[in-house]
Backbone bond lengths (Angstrom), bond angles and torsions (degrees), N, CA, C in turn:
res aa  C-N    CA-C-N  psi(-1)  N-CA   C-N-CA  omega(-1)  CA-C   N-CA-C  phi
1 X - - - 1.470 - - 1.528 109.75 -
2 X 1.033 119.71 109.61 1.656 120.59 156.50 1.556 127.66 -93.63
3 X 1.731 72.05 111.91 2.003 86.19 -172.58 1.817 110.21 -77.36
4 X 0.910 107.85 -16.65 1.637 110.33 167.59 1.326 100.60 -88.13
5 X 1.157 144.54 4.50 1.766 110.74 162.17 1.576 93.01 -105.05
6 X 1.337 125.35 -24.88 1.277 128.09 -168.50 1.890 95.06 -70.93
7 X 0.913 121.31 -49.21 1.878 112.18 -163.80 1.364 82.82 -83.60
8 X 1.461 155.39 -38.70 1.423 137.10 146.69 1.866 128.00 13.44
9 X 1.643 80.67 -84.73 1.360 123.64 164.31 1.477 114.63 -44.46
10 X 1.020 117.40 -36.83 1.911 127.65 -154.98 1.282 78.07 -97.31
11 X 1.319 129.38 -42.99 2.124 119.94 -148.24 1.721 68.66 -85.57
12 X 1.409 144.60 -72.00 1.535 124.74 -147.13 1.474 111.67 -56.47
13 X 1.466 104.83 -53.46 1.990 98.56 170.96 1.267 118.74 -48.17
14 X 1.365 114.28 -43.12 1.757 103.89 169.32 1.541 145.69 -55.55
15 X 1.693 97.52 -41.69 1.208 136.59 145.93 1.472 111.81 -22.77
16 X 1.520 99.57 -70.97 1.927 108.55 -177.99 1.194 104.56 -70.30
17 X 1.201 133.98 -37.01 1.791 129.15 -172.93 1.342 104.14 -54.99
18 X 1.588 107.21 -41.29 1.522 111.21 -163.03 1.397 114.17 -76.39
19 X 1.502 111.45 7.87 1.669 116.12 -165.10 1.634 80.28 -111.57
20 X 1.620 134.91 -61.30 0.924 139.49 -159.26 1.886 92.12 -61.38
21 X 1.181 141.52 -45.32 1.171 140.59 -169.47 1.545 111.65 -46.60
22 X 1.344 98.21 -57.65 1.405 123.04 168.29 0.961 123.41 -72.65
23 X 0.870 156.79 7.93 1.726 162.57 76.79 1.217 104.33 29.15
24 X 1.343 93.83 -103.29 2.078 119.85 156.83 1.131 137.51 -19.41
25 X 1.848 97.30 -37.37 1.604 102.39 -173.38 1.225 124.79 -91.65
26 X 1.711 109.46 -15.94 1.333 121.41 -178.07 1.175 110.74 -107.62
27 X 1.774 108.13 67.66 1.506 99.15 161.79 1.479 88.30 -166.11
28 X 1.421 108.02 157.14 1.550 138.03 -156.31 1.529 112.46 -33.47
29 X 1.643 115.79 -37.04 1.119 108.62 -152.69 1.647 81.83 -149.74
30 X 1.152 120.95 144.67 1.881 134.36 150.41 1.095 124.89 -89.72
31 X 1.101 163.61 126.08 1.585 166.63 177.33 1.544 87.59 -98.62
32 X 1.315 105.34 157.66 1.479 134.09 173.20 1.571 124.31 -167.07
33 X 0.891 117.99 159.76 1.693 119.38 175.03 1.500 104.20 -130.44
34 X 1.512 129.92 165.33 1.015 137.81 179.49 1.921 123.13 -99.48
35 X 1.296 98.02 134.54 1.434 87.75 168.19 1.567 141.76 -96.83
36 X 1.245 118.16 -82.77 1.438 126.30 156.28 1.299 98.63 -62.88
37 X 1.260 143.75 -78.44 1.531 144.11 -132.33 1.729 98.87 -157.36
38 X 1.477 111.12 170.51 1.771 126.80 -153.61 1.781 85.07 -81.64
39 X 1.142 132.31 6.01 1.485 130.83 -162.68 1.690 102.47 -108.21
40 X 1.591 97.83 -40.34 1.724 105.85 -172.48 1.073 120.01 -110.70
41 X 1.394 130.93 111.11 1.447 155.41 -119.40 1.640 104.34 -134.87
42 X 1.031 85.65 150.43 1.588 102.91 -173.35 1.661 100.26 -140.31
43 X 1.855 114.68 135.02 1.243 119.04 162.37 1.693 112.90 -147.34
44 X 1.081 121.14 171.96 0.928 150.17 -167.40 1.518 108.81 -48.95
45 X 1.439 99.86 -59.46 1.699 116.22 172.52 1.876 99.82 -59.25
46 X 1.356 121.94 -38.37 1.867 107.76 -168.13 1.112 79.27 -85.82
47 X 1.591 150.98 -5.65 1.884 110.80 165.42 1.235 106.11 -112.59
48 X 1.217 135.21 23.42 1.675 130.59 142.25 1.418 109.98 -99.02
49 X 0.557 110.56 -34.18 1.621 109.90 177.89 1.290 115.18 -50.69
50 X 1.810 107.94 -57.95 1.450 108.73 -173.05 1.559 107.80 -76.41
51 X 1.490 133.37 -21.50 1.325 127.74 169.85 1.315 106.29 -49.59
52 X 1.620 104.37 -53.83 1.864 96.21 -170.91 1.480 125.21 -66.52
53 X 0.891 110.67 -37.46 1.791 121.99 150.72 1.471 116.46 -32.30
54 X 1.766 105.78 -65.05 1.487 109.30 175.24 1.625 118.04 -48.73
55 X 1.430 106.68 -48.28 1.216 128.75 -171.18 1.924 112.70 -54.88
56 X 1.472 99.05 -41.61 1.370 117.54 -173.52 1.638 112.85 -79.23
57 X 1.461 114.49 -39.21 1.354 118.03 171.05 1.871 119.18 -49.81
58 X 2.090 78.96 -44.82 1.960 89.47 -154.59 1.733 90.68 -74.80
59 X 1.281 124.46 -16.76 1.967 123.47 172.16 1.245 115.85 -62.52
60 X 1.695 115.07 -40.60 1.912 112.53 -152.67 1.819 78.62 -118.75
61 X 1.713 119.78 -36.95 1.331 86.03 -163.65 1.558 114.24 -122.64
62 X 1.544 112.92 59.40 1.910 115.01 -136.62 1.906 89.94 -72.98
63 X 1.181 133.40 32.53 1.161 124.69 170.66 1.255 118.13 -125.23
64 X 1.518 116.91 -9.95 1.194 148.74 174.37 1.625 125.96 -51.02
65 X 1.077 159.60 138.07 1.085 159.39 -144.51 1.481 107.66 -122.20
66 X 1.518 131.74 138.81 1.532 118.38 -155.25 1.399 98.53 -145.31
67 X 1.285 124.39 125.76 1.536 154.62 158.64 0.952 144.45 -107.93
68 X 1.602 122.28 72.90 1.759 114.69 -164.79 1.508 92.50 -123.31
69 X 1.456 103.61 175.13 1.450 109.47 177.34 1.509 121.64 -65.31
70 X 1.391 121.66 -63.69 1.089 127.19 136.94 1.506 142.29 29.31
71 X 1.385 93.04 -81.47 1.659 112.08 178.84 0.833 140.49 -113.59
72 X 1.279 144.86 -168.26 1.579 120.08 169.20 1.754 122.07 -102.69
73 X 1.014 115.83 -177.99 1.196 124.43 -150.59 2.005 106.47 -58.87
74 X 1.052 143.69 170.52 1.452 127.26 144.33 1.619 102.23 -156.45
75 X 1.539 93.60 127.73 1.628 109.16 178.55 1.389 112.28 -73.97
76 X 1.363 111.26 160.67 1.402 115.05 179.94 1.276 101.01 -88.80
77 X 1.688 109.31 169.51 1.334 127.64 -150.53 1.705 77.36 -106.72
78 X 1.141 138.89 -47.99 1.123 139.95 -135.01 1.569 108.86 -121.29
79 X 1.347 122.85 103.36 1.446 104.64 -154.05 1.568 89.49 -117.77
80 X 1.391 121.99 107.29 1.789 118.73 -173.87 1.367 92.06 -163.00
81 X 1.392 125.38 -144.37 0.847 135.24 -135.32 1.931 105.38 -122.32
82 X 1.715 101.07 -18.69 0.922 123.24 155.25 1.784 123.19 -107.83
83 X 1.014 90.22 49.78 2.093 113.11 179.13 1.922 77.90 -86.36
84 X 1.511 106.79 138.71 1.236 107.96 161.66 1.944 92.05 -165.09
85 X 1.621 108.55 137.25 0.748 156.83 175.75 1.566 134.14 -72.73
86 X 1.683 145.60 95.97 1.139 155.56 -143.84 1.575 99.36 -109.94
87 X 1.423 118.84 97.25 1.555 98.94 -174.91 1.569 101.87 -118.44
88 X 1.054 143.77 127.95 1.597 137.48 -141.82 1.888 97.14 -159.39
89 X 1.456 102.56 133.82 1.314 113.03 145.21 1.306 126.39 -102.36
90 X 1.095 135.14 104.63 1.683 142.03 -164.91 1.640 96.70 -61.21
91 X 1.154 134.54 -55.79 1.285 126.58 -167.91 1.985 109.08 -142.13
92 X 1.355 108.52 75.27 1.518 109.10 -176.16 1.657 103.94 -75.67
93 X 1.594 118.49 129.35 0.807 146.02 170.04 1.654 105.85 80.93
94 X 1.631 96.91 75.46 1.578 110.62 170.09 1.211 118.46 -80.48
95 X 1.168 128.50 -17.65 1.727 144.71 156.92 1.825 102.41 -39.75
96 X 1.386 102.56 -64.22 1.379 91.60 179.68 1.076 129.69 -80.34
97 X 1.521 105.99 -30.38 1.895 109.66 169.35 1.403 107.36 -45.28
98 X 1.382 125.84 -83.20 1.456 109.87 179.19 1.550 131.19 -36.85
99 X 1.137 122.06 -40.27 1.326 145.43 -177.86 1.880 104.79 -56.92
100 X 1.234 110.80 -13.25 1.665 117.55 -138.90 0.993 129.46 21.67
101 X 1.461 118.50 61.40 1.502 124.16 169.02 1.232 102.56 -89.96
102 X 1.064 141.65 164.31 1.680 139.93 -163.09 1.540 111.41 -131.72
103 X 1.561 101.55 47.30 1.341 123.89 168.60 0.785 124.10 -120.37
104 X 1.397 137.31 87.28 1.724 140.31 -173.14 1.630 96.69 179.56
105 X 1.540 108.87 152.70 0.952 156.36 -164.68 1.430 122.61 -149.56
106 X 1.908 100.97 167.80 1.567 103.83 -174.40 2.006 81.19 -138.16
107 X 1.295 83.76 141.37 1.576 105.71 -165.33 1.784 103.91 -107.72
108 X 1.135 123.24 135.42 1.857 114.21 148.76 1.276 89.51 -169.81
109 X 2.152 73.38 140.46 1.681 87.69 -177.68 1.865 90.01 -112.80
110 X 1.543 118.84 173.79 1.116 118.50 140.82 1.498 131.43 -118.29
111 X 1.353 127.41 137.20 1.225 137.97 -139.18 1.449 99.60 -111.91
112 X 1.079 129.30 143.25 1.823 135.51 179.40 1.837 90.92 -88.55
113 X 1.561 108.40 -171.80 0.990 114.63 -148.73 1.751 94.53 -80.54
114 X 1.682 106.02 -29.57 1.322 117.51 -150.98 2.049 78.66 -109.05
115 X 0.972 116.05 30.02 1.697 122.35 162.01 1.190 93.79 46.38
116 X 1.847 127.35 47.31 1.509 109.93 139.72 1.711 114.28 -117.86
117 X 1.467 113.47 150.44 1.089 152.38 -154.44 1.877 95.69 -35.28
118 X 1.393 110.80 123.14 1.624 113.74 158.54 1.473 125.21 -104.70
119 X 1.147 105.85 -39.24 1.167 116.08 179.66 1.799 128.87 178.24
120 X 1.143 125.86 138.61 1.539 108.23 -154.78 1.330 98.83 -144.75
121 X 1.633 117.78 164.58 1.050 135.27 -176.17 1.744 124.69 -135.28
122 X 1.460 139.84 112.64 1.379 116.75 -167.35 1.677 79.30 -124.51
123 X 1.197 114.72 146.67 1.797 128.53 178.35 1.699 104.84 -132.37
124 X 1.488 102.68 118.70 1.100 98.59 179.00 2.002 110.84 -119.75
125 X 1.692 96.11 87.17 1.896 100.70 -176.49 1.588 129.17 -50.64
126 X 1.099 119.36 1.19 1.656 118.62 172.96 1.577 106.74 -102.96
127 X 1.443 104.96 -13.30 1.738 107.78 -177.52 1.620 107.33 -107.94
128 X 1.438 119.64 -10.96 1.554 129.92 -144.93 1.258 118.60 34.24
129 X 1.572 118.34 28.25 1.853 114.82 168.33 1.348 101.54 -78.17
130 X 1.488 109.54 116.14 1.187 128.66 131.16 2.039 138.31 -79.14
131 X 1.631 98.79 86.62 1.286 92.19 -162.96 2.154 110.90 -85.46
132 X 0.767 106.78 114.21 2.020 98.56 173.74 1.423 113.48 -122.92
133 X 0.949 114.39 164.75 1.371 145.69 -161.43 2.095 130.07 -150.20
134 X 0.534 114.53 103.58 1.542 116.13 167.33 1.566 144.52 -105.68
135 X 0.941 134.34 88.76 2.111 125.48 -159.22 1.553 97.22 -21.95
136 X 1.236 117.36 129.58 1.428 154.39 137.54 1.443 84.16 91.49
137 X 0.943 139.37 10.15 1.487 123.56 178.39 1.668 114.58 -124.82
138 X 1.630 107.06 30.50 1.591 115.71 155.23 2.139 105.15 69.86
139 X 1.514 93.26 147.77 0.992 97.29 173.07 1.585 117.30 -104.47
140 X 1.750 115.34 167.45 1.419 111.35 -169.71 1.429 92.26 -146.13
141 X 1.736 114.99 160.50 1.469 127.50 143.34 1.171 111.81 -106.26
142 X 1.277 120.10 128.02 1.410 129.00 177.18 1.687 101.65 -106.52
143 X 1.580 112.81 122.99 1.576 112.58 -164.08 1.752 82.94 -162.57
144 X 1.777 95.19 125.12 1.664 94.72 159.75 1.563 107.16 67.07
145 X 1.187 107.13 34.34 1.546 94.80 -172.13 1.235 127.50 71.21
146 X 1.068 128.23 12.66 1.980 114.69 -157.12 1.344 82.32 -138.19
147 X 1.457 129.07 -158.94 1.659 114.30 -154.82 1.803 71.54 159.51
148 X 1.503 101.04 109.47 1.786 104.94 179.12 1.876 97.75 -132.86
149 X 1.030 95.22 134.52 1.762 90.08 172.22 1.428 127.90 -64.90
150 X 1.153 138.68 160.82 1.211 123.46 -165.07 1.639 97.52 -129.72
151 X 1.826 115.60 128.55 1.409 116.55 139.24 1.598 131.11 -109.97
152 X 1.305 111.07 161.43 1.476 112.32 -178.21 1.735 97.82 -60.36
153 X 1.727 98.51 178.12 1.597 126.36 167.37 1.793 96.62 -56.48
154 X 1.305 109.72 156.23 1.442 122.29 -153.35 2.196 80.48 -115.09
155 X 1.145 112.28 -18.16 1.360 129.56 -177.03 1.605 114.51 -37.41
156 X 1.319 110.94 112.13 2.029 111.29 -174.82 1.945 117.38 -103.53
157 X 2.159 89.76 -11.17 1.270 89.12 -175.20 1.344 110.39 -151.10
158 X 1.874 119.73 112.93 1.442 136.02 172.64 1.191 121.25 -18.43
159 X 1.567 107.87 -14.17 1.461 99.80 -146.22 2.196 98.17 -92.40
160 X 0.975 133.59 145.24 1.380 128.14 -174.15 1.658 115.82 48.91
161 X 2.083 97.28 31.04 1.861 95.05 168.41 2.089 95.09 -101.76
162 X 1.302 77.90 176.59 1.591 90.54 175.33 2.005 102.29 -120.02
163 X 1.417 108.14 115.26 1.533 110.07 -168.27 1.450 111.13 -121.93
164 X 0.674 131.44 135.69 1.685 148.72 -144.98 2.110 105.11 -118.21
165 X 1.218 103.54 112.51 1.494 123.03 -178.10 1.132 106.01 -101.97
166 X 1.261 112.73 -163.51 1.470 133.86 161.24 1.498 114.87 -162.45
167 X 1.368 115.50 142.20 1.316 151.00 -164.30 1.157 151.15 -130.83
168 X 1.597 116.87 79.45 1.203 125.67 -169.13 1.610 137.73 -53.56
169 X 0.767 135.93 112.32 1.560 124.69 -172.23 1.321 134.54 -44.58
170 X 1.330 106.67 -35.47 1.491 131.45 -138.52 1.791 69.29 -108.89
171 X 1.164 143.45 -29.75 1.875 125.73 -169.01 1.413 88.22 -150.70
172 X 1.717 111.31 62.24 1.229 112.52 152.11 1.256 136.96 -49.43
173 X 1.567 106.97 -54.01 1.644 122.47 -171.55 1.770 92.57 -44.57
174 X 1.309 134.13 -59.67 1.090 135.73 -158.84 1.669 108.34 -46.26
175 X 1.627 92.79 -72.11 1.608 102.79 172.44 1.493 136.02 -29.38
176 X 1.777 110.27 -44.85 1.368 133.26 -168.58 1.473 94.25 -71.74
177 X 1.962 110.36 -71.08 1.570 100.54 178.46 1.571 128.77 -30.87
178 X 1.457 114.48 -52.95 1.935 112.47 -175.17 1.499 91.15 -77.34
179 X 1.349 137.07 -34.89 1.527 115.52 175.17 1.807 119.16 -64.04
180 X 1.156 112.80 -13.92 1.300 110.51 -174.69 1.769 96.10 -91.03
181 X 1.144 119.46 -24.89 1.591 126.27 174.50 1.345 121.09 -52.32
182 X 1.839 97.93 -56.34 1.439 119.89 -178.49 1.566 117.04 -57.73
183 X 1.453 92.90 -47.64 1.777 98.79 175.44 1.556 122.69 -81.59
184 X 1.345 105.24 11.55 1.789 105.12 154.39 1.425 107.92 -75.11
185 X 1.607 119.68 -14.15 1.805 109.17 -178.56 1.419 112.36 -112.43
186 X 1.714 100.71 -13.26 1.799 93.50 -151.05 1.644 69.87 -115.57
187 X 1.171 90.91 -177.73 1.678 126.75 -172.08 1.291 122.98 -73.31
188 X 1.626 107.42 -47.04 1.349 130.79 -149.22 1.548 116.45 166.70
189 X 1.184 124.29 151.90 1.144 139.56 166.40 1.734 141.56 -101.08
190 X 1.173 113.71 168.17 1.731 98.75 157.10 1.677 103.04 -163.76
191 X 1.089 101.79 177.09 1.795 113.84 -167.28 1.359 108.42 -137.67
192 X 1.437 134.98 61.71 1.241 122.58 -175.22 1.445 123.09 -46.98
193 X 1.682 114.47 -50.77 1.473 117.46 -177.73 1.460 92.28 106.91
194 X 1.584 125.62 40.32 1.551 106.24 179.57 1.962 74.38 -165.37
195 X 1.152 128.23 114.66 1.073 133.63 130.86 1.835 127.75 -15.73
196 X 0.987 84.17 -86.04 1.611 101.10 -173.47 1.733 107.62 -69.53
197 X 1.377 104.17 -22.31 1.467 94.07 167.51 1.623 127.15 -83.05
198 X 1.000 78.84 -0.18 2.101 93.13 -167.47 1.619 85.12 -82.90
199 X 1.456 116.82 -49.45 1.613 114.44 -148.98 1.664 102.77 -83.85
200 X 1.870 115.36 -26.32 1.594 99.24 165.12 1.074 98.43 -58.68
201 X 1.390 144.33 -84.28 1.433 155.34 154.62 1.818 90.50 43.87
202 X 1.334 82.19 -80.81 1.839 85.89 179.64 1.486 131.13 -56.54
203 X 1.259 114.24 -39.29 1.321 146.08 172.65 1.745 97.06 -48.18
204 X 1.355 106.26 -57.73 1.907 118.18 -168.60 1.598 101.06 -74.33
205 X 1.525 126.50 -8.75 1.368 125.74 -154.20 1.664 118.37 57.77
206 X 1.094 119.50 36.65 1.263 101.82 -175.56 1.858 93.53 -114.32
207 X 1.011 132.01 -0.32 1.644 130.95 140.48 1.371 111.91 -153.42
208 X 1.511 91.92 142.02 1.669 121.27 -146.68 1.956 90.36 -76.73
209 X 0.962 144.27 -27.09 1.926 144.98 176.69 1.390 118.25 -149.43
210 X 1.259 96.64 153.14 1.775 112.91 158.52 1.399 98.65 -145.07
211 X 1.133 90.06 152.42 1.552 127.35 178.71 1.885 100.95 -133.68
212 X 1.237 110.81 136.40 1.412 115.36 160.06 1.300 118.73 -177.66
213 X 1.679 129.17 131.22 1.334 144.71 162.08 1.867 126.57 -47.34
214 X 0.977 132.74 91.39 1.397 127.98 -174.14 1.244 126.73 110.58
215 X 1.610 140.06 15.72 1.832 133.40 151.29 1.364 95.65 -45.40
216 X 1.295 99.31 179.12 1.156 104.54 138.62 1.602 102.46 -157.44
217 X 1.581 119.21 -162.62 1.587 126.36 -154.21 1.493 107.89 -35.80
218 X 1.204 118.53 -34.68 1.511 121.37 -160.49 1.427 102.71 -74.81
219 X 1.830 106.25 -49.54 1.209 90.35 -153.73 1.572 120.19 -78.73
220 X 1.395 113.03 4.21 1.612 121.00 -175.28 1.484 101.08 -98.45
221 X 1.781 134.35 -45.75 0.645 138.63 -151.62 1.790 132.36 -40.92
222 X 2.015 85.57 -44.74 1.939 107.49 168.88 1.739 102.00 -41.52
223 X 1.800 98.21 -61.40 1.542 107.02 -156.24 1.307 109.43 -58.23
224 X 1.064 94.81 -39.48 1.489 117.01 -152.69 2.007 111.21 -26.85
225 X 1.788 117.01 -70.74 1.310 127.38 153.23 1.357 108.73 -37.29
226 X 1.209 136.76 -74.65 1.568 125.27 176.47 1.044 115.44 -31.23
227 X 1.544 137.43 -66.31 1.261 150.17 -165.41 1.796 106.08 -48.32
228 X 1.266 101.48 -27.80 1.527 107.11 -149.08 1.822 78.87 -112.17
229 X 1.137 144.99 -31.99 1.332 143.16 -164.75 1.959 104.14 -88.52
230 X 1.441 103.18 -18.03 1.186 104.70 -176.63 1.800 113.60 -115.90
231 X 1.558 88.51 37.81 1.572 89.27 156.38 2.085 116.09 102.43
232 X 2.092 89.59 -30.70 1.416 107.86 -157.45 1.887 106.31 -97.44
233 X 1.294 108.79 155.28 1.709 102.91 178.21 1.771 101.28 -106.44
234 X 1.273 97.15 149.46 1.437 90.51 156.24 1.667 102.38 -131.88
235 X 1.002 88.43 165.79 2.074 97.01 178.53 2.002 100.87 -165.60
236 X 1.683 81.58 -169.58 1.589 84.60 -168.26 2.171 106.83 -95.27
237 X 1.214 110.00 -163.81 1.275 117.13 -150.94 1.868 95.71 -73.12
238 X 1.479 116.82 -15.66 1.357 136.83 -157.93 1.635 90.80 -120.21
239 X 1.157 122.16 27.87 1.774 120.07 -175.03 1.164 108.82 24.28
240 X 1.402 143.93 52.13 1.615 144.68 125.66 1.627 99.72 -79.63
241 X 1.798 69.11 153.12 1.733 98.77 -179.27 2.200 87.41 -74.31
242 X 1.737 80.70 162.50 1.147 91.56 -179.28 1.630 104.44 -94.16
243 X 1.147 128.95 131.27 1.684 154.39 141.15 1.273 119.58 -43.82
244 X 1.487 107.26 157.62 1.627 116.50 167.19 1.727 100.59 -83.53
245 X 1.059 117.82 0.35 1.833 116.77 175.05 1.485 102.41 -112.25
246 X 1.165 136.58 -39.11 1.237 120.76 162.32 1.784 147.85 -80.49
247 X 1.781 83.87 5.54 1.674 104.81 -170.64 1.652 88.55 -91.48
248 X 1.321 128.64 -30.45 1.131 121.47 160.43 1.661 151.63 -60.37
249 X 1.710 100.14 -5.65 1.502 82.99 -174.20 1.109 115.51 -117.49
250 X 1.658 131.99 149.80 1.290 127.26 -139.33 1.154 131.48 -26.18
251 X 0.903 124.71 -24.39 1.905 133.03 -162.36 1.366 99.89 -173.42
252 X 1.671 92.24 146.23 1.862 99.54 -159.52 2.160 78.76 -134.81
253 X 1.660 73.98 134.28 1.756 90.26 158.07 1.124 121.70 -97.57
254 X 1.450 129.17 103.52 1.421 127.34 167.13 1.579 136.27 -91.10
255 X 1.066 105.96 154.09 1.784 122.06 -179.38 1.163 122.99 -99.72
256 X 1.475 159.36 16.90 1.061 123.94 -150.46 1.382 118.47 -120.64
257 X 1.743 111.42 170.81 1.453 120.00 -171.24 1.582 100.75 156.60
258 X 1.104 85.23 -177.54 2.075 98.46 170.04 1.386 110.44 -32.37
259 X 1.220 121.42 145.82 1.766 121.38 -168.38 1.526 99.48 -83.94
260 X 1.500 131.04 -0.47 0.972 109.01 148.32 1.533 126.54 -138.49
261 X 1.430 112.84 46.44 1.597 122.62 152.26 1.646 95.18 -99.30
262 X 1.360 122.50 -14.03 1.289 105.42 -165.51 1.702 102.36 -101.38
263 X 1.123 106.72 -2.68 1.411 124.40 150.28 1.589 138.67 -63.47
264 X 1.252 89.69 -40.77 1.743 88.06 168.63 1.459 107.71 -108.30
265 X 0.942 110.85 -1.84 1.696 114.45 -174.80 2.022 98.03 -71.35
266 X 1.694 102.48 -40.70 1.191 118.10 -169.20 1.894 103.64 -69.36
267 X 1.210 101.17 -28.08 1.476 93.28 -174.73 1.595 95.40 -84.19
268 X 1.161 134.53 5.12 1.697 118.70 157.30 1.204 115.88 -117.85
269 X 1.569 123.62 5.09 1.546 128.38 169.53 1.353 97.75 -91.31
270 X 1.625 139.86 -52.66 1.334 118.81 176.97 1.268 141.60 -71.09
271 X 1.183 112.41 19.98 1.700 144.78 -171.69 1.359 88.82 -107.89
272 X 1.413 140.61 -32.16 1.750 123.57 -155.54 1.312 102.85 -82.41
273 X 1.834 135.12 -28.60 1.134 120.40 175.20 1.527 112.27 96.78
274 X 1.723 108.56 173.97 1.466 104.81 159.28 1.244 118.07 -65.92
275 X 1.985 100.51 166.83 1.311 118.16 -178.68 1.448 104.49 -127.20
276 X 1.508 108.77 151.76 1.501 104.32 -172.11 1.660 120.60 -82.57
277 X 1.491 101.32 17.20 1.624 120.92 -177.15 1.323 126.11 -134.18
């Protein structure tokens, strides 16, 4: 397996998403349709995007195994030891794309056989951050030409940080209660509306945790190697590592940051319990 032609590969598909994004974004008006609920959005740019992605995997990697939001599932041809896995958000944080908030990104991670982290890519086209990552070979932002390595927050204690969630509309009451919990330790909060941008975020040190109810595989998957190359852990709401059985079920609670904000963060995320969604 060559993980340098593969995160190669990941920075050019990202690259193109971020042209196709911008396509879309620079013009008067966005159209969208709805999916599950008036909160989760669908446009034009997340179903070209994820074709070209699809399109790009099934060319360089047609044995490859494929996961985007988008589409539906596709098994690998090749089930051994070199089984590897395409897990991609075509357009994270479509809330703001339409909205023109200038927070969104295109995410892909690649997944080992047993769905842990190879190497990942999050592209963010209104900022030109290109953030990647690869196992043992360190994470970077590539911005402006220059290409700087990235470590997490140096941060050992919650107490006076500012930590960044996410928050659904449609099952607020839920959200507000564990946010009113969290901010008996932490400082402050924020809500970008981009998953995967919150967790480079962490990855770059520029905020020390997240905590949040409902990604799922896609949307951690980009960060996921970065997150972990730049020093930071992520895990689930019960501080386990995440699984190929638990990356699957509907909605994933995540932790991550410094191994120990994401430590005490965990002793008030595994206290919150089930959710009725």
């Amino acid at each position: 397996m060559n993980v340098d032609k593969i995160l190669e590969d990941l920075q050019n598909i990202a690259l193109e998403c971020g042209k196709i994004h911008m396509k879309y974004y620079n013009v008067d008006h966005i159209d969208f349709t709805t999916k599950t609920s008036f909160c989760d959005i669908l446009t034009k740019a997340d179903l070209e995007s994820d074709a070209y992605i699809r399109s790009q995997i099934d060319k360089l990697y047609p044995n490859a195994g494929i996961i985007t939001e988008e589409g539906e599932n596709k098994q690998p041809t090749k089930c051994d030891m070199d089984e590897i896995w395409f897990c991609a958000d075509p357009l994270d944080g479509t809330a703001n794309f339409a909205s023109y908030f200038p927070n969104f990104c295109v995410s892909i991670g690649v997944l080992d056989k047993n769905h842990k982290p190879i190497a990942g890519v999050v592209y963010h086209p209104t900022r030109d951050e290109l953030f990647i990552g690869a196992k043992g070979k360190g994470a970077y932002l590539i911005h402006n030409g220059t290409k700087r390595q990235l470590h997490c927050s140096k941060a050992t204690d919650i107490k006076n940080q500012v930590i960044t969630t996410i928050l659904l509309a449609n099952y607020s009451e839920y959200y507000l209660s564990e946010l009113s919990t969290v901010l008996k330790v932490a400082k402050d909060f924020r809500e970008s509306g981009s998953c995967a941008s919150d967790l480079c975020n962490i990855a770059a040190g520029r905020l020390p945790g997240f905590y949040g109810y409902g990604p799922h595989a896609w949307d951690l998957a980009g960060a996921w190697p970065i997150i972990e190359e730049a020093g930071a852990v992520i895990v689930n709401y019960d501080g386990v590592e995440f699984s190929r059985k638990n990356l699957h079920i509907p909605r994933l609670g995540i932790v991550a940051g410094p191994p120990e904000i994401v430590k005490q963060l965990v002793e008030i995320t595994s206290k919150f319990g089930e959710k009725p969604f």
